[in-house]
N, C-alpha and C positions, 0 to 999 in steps of 0.2 A: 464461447465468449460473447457477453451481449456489446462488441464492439468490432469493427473491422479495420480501425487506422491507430496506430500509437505509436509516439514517439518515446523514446527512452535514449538520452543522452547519457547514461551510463552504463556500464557492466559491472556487474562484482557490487558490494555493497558494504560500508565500513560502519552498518549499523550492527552488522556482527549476529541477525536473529540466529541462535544458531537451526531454527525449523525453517528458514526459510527456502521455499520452492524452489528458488529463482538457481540456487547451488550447482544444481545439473548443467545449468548453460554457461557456467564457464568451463568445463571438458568440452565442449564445441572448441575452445580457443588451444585445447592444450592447456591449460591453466589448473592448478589442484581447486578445487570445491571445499576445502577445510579452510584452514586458514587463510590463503591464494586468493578465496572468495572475500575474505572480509579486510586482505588488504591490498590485492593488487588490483586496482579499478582502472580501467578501458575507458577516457573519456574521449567522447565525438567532438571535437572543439569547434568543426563547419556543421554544427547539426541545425544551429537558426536560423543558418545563411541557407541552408537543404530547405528546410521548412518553407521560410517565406518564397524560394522558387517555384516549389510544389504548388504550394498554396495562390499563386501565380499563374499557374498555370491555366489555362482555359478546360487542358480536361479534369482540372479538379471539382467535385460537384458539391464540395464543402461539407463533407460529412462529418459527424464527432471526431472526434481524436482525443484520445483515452494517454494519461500521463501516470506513470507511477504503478503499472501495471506489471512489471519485472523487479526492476529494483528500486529505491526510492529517489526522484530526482529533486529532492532537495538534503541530501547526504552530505556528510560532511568534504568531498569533493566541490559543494559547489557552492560554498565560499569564497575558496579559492579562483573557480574556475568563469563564473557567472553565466553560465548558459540559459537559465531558464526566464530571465529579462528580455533577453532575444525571443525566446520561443515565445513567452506572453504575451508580447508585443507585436509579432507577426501574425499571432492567432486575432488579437484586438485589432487589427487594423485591415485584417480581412470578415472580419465580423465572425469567425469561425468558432461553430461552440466545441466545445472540450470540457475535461473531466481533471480532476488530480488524485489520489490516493495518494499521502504521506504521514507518516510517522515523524515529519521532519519539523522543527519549530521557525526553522528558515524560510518557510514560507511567509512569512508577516513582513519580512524585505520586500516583499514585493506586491506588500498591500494595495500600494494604491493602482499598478499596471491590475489587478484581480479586480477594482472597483472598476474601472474604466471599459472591461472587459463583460462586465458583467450589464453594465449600461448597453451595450449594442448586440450582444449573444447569449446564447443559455451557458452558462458556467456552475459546473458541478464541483463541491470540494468533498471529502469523504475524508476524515481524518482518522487511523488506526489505534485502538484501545483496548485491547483483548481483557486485561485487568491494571486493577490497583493496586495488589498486593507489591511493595517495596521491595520486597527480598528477594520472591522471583525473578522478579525487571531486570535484577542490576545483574542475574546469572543468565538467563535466556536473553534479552537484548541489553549487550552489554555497553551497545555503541549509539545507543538511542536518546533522547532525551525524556525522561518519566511520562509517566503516565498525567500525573498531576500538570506539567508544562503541556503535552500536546491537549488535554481540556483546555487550558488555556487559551489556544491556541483557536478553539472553537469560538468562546468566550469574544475576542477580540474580531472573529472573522461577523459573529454574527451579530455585535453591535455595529459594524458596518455595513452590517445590510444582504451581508453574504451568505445564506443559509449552507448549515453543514451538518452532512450526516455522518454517523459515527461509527463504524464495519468495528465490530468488538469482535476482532480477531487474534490470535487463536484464542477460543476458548481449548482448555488445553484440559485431559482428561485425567482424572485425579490430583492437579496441581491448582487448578483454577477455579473448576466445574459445581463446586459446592454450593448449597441452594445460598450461604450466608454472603457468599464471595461474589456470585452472580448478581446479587440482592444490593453490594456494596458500590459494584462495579456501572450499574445501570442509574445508581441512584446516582453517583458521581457524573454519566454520561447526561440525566438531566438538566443536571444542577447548572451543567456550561451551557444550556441552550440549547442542546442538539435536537433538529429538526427528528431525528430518525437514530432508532440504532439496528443493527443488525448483524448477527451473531454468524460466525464463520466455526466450526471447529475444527481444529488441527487436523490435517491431513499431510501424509508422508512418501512423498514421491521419490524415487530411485536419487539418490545423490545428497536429498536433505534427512532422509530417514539414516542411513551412515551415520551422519553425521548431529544428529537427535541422539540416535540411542547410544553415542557414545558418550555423550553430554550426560543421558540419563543415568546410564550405568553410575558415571562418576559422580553423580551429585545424586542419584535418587535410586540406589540400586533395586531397592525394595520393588521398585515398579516396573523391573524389565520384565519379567516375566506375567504383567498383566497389561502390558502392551504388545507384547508379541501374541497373547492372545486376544487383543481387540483388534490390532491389525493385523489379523493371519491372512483375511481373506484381500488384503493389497494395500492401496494408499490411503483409503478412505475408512472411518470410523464408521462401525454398522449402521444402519440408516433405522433404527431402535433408539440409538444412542443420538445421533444428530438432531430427531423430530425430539425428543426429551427436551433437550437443549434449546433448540428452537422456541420449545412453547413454553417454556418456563422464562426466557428473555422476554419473550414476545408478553408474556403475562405479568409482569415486572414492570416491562415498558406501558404498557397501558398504567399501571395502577400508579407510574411515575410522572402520568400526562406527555409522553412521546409515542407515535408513532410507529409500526415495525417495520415501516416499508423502506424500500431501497432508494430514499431519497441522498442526492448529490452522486449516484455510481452513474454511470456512462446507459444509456439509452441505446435498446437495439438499433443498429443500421441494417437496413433491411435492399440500399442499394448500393455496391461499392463502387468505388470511382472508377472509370472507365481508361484509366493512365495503367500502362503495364504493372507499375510499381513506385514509389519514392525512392528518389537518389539513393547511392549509398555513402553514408558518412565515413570521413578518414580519420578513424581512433589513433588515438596516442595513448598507452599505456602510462599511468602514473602508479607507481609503487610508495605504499607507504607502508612498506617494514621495517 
């Protein structure tokens, strides 16, 4: 990981991806990873009041801190719950840079703590956009807001001043991956402004692959058995298939006047803070089945 601190004020995730990695870490809790994952969510409710102590602290030496990295912390949890005003506000006020990754369109609540933030620190946002296609969207993430709204999303972050890169993730193998969809998707990722984009493809770790190929079976039967032969040899799509993908994005993105590089993602830390560890937050489970 090119990062050593993150916070993640949530567990579980009600955007419902159903490839998403993050699945496996609710069997840590006892919790199922199928549906369990995408509605019973774990929220930290003292996770800002955690933050700014740390951040407090004298042996913190103010390293990145990376958000959005498990599950997404502006989900539909945190509407309700508002934690991540706290956390931006603690990070703004100790001058601390940080990252976000989200799929979530609830980040523009908290536009202006993101400008203020960005006046005294480096602040990275990264918004997720694997594709355009409509029809996929609404069956792989089903709890998400479109594809078309999180552009947006760029759109509005980088007229104010906010540069954002854009992680076209997953590119998804036989569903997304087509030179015309790839072509669609990068043009659309221009078009909002995006400083950067960078293409991730789907990969299948113990508890989200389950939970994928059952998804697939039922909506895409055709293609199980040419997914058990791409990922025979484990979680990751042959690196034949990735470098494809890569350089056809990456050749897409030039000829669209963007960038390939890994602008707004989290910056190696190279020294970690010298504190045993950060508090541990006292979760409260909220169930929404």
């Amino acid at each position: 990981m090119p990062f050593e601190w993150t916070v993640n004020p949530y567990r579980g995730c009600t955007h419902a991806c159903v490839y998403c990695f993050a699945r496996k870490t609710h069997s840590y809790l006892d919790l199922d990873t199928g549906l369990g994952f995408d509605s019973q969510i774990v929220v930290k409710v003292n996770a800002p009041d955690l933050l700014r102590r740390q951040l407090g602290s004298r042996r913190w030496l103010g390293d990145h801190i990376a958000m959005g990295t498990n599950v997404d912390c502006y989900q539909r949890a945190e509407g309700r719950y508002r934690l991540m005003p706290g956390i931006l506000g603690a990070l703004r006020d100790h001058a601390n840079p940080f990252s976000i990754l989200t799929k979530g369109t609830l980040i523009l609540r908290d536009l202006d703590l993101l400008v203020q933030a960005s006046e005294v620190t480096d602040v990275g946002i990264s918004v997720s956009v694997g594709f355009t296609d409509p029809a996929l969207w609404r069956t792989v993430e089903p709890g998400t807001p479109s594809p078309e709204r999180r552009l947006d999303v760029v759109r509005t972050l980088t007229e104010h001043g906010i540069g954002v890169g854009v992680l076209m993730a997953p590119v998804i193998p036989f569903l997304s991956d087509h030179p015309a969809q790839l072509r669609a998707t990068v043009r659309a990722i221009a078009a909002s402004g995006a400083t950067s984009v960078t293409p991730l493809v789907l990969h299948l770790r113990p508890g989200a692959r389950e939970w994928f190929m059952a998804w697939l079976g039922q909506h895409h039967p055709h293609l199980v058995r040419r997914y058990e032969r791409l990922y025979a040899e484990g979680s990751y799509a042959p690196k034949w298939y990735q470098r494809r993908i890569t350089r056809q994005v990456h050749d897409l993105a030039q000829e669209y006047g963007i960038g390939p590089a890994r602008a707004g993602m989290p910056r190696r830390i190279t020294e970690p803070a010298e504190a045993a560890g950060p508090p541990v937050s006292e979760p409260t489970q909220l169930s929404l089945i």
